[in-house]
C-alpha positions as a Markdown table, in Angstrom:
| # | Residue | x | y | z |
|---|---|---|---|---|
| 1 | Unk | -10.0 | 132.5 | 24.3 |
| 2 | Unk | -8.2 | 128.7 | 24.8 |
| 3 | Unk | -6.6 | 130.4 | 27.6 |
| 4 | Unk | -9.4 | 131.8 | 29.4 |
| 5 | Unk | -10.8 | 128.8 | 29.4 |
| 6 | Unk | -7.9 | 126.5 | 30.5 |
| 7 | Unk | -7.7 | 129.4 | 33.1 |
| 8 | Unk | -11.1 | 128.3 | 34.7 |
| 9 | Unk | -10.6 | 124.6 | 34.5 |
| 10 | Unk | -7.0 | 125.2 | 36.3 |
| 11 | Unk | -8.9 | 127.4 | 38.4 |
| 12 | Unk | -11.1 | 124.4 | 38.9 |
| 13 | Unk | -8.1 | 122.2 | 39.6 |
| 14 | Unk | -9.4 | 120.1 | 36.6 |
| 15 | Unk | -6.9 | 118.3 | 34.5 |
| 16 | Unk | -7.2 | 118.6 | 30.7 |
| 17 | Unk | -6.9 | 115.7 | 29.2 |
| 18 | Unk | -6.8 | 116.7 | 25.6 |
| 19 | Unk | -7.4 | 119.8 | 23.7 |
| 20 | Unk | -8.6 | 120.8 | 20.1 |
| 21 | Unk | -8.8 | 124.3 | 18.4 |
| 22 | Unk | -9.6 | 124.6 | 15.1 |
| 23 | Unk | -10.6 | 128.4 | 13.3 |
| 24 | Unk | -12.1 | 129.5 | 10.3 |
| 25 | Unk | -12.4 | 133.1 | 9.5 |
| 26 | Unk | -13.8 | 134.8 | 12.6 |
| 27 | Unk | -15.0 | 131.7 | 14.2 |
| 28 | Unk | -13.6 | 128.6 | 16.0 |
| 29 | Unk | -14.6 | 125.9 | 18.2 |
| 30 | Unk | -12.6 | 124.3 | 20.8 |
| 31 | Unk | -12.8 | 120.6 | 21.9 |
| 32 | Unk | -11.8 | 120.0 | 25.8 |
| 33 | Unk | -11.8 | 116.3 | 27.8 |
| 34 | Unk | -11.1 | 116.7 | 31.2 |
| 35 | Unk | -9.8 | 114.3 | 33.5 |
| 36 | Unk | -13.3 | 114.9 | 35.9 |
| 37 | Unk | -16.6 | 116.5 | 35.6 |
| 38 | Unk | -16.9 | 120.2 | 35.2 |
| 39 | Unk | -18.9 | 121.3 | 38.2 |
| 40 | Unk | -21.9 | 123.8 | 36.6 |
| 41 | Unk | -20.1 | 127.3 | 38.3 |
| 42 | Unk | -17.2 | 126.5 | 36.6 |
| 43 | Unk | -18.9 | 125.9 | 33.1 |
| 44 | Unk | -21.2 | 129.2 | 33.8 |
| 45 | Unk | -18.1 | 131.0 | 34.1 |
| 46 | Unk | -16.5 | 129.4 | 30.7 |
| 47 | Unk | -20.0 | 130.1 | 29.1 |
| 48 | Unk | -20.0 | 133.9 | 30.2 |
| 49 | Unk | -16.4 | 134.6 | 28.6 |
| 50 | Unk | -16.3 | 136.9 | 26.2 |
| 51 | Unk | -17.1 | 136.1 | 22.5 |
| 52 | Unk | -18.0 | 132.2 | 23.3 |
| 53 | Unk | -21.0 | 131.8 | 21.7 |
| 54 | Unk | -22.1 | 128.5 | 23.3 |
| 55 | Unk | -20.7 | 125.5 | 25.2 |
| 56 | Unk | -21.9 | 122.0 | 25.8 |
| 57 | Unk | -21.2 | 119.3 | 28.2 |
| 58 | Unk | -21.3 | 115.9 | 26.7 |
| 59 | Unk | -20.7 | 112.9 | 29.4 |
| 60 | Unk | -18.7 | 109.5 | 28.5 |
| 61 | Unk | -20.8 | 106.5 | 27.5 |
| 62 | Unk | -19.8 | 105.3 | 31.0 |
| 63 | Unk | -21.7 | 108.2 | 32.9 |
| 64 | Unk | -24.0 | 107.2 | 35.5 |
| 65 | Unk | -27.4 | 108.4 | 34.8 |
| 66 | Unk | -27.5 | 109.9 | 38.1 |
| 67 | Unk | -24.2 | 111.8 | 37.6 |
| 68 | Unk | -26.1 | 113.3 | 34.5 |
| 69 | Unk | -28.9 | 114.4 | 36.5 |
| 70 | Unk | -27.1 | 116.1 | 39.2 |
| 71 | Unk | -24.9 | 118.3 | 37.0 |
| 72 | Unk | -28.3 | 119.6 | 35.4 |
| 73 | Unk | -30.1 | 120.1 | 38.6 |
| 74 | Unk | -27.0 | 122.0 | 39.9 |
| 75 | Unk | -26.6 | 123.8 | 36.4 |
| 76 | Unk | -30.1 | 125.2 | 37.1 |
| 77 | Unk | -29.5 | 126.2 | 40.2 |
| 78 | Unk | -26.9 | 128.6 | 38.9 |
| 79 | Unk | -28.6 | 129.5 | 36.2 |
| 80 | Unk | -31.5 | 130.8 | 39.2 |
| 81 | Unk | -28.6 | 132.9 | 40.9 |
């Protein structure tokens, strides 16, 4: 699954910054920071891979209020299609 999803953000041309996996059992979670926003088709497609069951974007304390707005807008806008 860590490879599908650095796939889509290479895909993307996004840089990862840094990555964490950790499992338990049947079930993991991964931690990604990219070097730029993750524009919303890109984290629909990451969301719709198989067996991730959910995803969150969380923005950097230095994230313009705007910037924050405008991913969700476009997030919904894919969401629509």
């Amino acid at each position: 699954m860590v490879g599908q999803i650095s796939t889509c953000l290479a895909t993307a041309r996004l840089n990862i910054a840094d990555l964490l996996n950790k499992s338990r059992g049947d079930l993991a979670y991964t931690l990604i920071d990219t070097d730029a926003q993750i524009p919303a088709d890109v984290f629909e497609r990451i969301r719709g891979i198989e067996g991730v069951l959910s995803a969150r974007i969380l923005l950097s304390n230095g994230a313009q209020a705007s910037e924050a707005r405008s991913y969700l807008e476009a997030r919904r806008a894919a969401q629509q299609h």
